[in-house]
C-alpha positions in Angstrom: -15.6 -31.0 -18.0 -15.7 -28.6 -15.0 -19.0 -28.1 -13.5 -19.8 -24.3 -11.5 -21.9 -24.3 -9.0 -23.5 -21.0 -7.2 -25.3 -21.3 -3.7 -25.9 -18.7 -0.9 -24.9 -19.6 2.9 -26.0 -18.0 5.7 -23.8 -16.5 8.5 -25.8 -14.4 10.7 -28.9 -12.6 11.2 -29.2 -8.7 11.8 -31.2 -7.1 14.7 -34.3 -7.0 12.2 -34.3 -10.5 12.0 -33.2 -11.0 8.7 -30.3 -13.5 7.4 -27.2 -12.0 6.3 -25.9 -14.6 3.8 -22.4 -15.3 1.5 -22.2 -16.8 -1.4 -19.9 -20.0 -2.4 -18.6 -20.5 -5.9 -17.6 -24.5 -6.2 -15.6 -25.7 -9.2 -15.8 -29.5 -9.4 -13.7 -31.3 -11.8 -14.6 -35.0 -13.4 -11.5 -36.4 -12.7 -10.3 -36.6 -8.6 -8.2 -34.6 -6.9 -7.6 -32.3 -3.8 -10.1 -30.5 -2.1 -9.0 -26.7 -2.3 -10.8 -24.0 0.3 -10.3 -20.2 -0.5 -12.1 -17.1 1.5 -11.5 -13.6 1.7 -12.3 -10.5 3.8 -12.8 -12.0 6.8 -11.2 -8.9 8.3 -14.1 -6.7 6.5 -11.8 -3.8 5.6 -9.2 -6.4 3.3 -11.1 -6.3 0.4 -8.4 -6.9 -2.1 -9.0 -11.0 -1.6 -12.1 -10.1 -3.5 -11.0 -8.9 -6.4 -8.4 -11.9 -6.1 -11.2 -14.4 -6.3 -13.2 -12.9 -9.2 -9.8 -12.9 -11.0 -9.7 -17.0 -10.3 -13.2 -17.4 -10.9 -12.7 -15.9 -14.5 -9.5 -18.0 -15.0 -11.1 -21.3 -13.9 -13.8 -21.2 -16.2 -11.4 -22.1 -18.7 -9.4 -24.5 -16.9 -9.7 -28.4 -16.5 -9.6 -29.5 -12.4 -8.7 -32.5 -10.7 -10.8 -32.5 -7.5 -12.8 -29.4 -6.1 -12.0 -25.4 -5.4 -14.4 -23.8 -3.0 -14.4 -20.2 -3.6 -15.9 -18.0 -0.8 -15.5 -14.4 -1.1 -16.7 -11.1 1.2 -17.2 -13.9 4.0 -17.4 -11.6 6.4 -20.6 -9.1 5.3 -21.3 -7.7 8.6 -17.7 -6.5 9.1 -17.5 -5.0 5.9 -20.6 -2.8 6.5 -19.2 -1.3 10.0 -18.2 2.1 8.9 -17.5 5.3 10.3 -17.4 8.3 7.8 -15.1 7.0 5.0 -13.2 3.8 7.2 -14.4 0.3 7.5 -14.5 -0.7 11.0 -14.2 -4.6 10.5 -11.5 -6.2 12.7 -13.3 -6.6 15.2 -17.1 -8.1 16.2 -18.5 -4.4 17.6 -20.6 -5.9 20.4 -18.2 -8.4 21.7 -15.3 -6.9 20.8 -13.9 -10.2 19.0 -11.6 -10.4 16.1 -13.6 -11.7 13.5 -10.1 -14.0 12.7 -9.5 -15.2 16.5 -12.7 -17.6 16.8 -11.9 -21.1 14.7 -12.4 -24.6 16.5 -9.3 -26.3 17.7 -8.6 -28.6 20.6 -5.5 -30.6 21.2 -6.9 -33.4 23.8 -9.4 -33.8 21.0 -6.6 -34.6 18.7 -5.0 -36.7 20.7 -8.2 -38.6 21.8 -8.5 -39.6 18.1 -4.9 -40.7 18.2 -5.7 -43.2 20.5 -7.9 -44.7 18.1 -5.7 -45.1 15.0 -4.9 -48.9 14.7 -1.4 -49.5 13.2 -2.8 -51.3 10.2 -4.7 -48.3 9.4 -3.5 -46.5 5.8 -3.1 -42.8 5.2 -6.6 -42.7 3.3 -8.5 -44.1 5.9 -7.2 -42.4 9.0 -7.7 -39.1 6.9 -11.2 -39.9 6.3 -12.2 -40.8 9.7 -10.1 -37.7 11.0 -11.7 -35.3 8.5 -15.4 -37.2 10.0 -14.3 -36.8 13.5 -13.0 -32.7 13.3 -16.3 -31.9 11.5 -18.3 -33.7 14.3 -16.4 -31.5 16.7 -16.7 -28.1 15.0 -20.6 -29.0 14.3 -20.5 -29.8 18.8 -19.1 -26.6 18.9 -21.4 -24.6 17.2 -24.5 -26.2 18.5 -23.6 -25.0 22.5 -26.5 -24.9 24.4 -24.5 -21.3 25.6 -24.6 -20.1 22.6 -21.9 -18.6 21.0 -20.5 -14.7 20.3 -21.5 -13.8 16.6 -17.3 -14.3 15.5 -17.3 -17.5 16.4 -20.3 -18.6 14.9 -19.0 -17.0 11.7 -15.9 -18.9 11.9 -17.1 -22.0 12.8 -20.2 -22.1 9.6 -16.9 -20.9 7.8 -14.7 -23.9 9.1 -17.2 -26.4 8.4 -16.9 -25.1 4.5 -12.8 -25.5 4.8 -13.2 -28.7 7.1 -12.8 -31.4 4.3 -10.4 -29.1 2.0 -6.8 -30.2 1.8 -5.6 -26.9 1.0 -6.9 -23.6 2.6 -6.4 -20.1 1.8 -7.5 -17.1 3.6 -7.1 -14.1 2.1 -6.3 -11.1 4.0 -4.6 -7.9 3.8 -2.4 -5.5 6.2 -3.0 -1.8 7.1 0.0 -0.5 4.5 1.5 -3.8 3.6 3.2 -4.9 1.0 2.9 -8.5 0.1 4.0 -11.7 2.6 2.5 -15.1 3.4 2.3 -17.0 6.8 3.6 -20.7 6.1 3.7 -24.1 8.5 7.3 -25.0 9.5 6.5 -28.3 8.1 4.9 -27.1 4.6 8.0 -25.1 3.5 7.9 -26.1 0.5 5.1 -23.9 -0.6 7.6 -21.1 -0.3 8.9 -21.6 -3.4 4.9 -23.0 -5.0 4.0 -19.2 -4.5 5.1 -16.0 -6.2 5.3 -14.5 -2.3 8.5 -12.3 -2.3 8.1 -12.2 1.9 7.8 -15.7 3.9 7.0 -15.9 7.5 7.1 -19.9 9.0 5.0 -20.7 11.6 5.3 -22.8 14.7 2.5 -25.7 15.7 1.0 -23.0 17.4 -2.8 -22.3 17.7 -3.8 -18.6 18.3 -7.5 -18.9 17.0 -6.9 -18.0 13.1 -8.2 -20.3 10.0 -5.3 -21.3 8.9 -4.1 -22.4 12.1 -7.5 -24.2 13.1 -6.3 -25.9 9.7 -2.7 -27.0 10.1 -2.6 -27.3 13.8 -5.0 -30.5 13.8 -3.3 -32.4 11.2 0.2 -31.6 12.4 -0.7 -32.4 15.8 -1.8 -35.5 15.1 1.0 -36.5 12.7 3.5 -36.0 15.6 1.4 -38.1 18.1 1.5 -40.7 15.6 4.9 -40.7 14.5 5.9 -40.6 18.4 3.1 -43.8 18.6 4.0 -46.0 15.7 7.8 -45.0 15.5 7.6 -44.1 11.4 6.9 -40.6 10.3 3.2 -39.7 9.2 2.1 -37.1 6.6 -1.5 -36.2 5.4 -0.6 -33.3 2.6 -3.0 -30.9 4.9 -2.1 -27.6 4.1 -3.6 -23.8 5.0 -1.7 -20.5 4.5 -2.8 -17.1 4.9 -1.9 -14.8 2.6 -1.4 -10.8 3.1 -2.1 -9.3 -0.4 -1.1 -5.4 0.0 -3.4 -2.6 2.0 -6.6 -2.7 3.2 -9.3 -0.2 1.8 -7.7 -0.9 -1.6 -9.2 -2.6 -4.3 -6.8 -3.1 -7.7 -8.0 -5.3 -10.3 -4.3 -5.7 -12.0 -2.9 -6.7 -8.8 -5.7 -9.1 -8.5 -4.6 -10.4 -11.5 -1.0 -11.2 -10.0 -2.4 -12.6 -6.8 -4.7 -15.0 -8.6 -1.6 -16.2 -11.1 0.1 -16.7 -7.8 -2.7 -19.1 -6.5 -2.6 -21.1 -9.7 0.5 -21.5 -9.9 0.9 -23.1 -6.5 -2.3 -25.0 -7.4 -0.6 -26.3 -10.5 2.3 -27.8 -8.1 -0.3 -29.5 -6.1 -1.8 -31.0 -9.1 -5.0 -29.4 -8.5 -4.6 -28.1 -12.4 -3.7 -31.1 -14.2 -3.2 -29.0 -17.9 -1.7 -25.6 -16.5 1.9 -25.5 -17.2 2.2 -22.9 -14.6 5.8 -22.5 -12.9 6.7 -20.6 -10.2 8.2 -17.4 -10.8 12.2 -16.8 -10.8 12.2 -14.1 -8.1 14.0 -13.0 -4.4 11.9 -15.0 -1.6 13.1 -14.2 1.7 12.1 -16.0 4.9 12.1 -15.5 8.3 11.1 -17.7 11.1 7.7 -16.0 13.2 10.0 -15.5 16.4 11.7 -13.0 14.0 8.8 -11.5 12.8 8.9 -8.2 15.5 6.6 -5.1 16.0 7.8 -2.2 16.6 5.6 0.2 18.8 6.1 3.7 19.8 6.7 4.9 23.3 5.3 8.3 22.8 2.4 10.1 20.7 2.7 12.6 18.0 1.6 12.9 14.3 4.1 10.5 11.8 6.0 10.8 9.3 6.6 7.3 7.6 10.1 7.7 6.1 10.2 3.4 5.0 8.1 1.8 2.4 6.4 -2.0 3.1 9.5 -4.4 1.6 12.1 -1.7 1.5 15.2 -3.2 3.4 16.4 -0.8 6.2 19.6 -0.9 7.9 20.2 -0.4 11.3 20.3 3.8 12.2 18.2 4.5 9.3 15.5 6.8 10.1 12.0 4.4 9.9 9.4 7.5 10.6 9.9 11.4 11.9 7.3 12.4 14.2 6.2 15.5 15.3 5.6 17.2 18.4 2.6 19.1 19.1 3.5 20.4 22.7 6.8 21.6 21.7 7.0 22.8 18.2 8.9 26.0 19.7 11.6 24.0 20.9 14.6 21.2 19.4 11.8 18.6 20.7 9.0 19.2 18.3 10.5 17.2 15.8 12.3 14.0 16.5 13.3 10.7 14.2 12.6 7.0 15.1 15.6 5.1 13.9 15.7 1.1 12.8 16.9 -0.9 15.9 18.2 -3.7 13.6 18.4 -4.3 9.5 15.1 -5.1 8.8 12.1 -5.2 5.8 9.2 -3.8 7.1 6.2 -5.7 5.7 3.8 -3.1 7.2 2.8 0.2 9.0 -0.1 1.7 10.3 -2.5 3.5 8.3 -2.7 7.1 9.9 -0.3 9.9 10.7 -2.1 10.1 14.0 -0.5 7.7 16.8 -1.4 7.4 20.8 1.8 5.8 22.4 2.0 2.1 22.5 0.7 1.5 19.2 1.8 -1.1 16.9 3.5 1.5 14.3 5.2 -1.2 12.1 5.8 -4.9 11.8 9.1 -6.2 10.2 11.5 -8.6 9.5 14.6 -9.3 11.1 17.3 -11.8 11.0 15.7 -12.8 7.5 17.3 -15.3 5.1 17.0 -15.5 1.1 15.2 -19.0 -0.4 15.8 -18.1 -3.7 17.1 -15.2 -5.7 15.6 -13.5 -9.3 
């Protein structure tokens, strides 16, 4: 029997005083089994995750789990209620100027400290447990800083404590135009083919302050200091993704409905479902390694054309965008083309015809490979 349980966390307080809370959906299971963290809008204007969520929520009622799924959607409320006239304002913390994804706990001498204390006897269960003890009574360190702490970072940090103990994390997000792609570790690569993702980027053991990274980063830092310790290879199943779902702004409940089947299905591989019969999809999945993974920004202003949809592959010459001119739409200058540099996919491009020079216009991939072909 699955059990649902509904509480109501608080994340902030407005400048009235009063608590701005979230609330967290839990499906526990009766048998055992991973621990499975998923949150969306964290960015406040990706709202698609949420209709993501609802669509799991409905399909979990009727499924048997091995373990627990920790549902946390709109975690983000005061981001998604920064508006200006008809656009969400919710990348960034407006008083500190933050990005409400750049403020997760991770600290490498921290992880190696603990590294120091593994005994060789010690099994995987046990130095997982006492890890997943230690990380929590860092993050809770953390939060409690007699400095206090910007408003984005104490959102991610109550956020991390809910992910903390999960052995698979999700964040849900979305891209300004996008079409769909998911950051994966280097060393989970696997989950490429788990997913129904057409578009894979691998990551690097890099930390750059986002969730999944304050998840993966800890786990495969200290797998390699133990490994290089103990001379035999260590691996603790610890995985966290974050997947780009389409464009923000946009909610659509049928694509919800293919995200969500795309989340079970990789849950079914990790024996989180123990009577799905899910299986991942027969489909193109292209990958390209994050160094690969290039923006493209302008060196001029003007008002855009975009001539390329999200996922369309683009060959080298091809004309991406056609911008136009506003100081010289009398003369040959008042209309020029932006051409591709490379073949690439585009994965996304931003959302107005309006652009100041130097901004990010589109993000792509290049030098991609195919994992697996429809």
């Amino acid at each position: 029997m699955t059990i649902m349980t509904k509480n109501h966390m608080v994340v902030a307080q407005n400048a009235s005083g009063r608590s701005m809370n979230v609330p967290v959906y839990r499906f526990k299971g009766e048998k055992p089994g991973p621990v499975v963290y998923i949150q969306s809008s964290i960015h406040g204007a990706e709202v698609q995750g949420n209709v993501v969520i609802y669509q799991l929520i409905q399909a979990l009622k009727d499924q048997q789990i091995a373990g627990e799924i920790i549902l946390v959607p709109n975690c983000n409320p005061i981001g998604t209620n920064i508006k200006a006239g008809e656009y969400t304002l919710g990348r960034f913390d407006p008083v500190n100027g933050t990005n409400w994804n750049r403020g997760y706990f991770y600290d490498e001498e921290k992880v190696l400290a603990f590294a120091e204390t593994v005994q060789d006897s010690d099994d995987i269960a046990t130095i997982r447990n006492d890890f997943r003890h230690y990380w929590a009574e860092c993050i809770a360190e953390k939060l409690a800083s007699p400095w206090g702490l910007g408003l984005a970072q104490q959102l991610n940090l109550k956020l991390q404590q809910l992910a903390v103990n999960a052995d698979f994390v999700l964040d849900l997000h979305n891209g300004p135009v996008s079409t769909r792609h998911i950051y994966i570790p280097e060393y989970a690569r696997d989950a490429a083919y788990q997913f129904n993702f057409p578009h894979c980027i691998f990551i690097p053991n890099k930390f750059a302050g986002a969730l999944d990274e304050a998840t993966f980063c800890p786990w495969w830092t200290l797998q390699d200091a133990l490994t290089a310790r103990f001379g035999r290879p260590f691996a603790f199943g610890v995985e966290g993704f974050t997947l780009e779902m389409g464009s923000q702004e946009v909610i659509q409940f049928s694509e919800g409905k293919v995200d969500a089947l795309s989340i079970l299905t990789y849950l079914t591989q990790k024996d989180v479902l123990p009577a799905s019969t899910l299986e991942p999809a027969g489909m193109d999945r292209i990958g390209v390694a994050l160094k690969d993974y290039k923006t493209l920004f302008t060196q001029w202003g003007g008002m855009v054309e975009y001539c390329v949809k999200p996922g369309q592959k683009v060959t080298r010459g091809d004309t991406m965008a056609r911008v136009l001119n506003i100081d010289e739409l009398d003369t040959e200058a008042g209309c020029f083309t932006l051409e591709a540099p490379c073949d690439l996919i585009p994965m996304l491009h931003f959302p107005s015809a309006s652009v100041l020079s130097g901004t990010q216009l589109f993000k792509v991939f290049t030098n991609y490979t195919y994992l697996t072909t429809a």
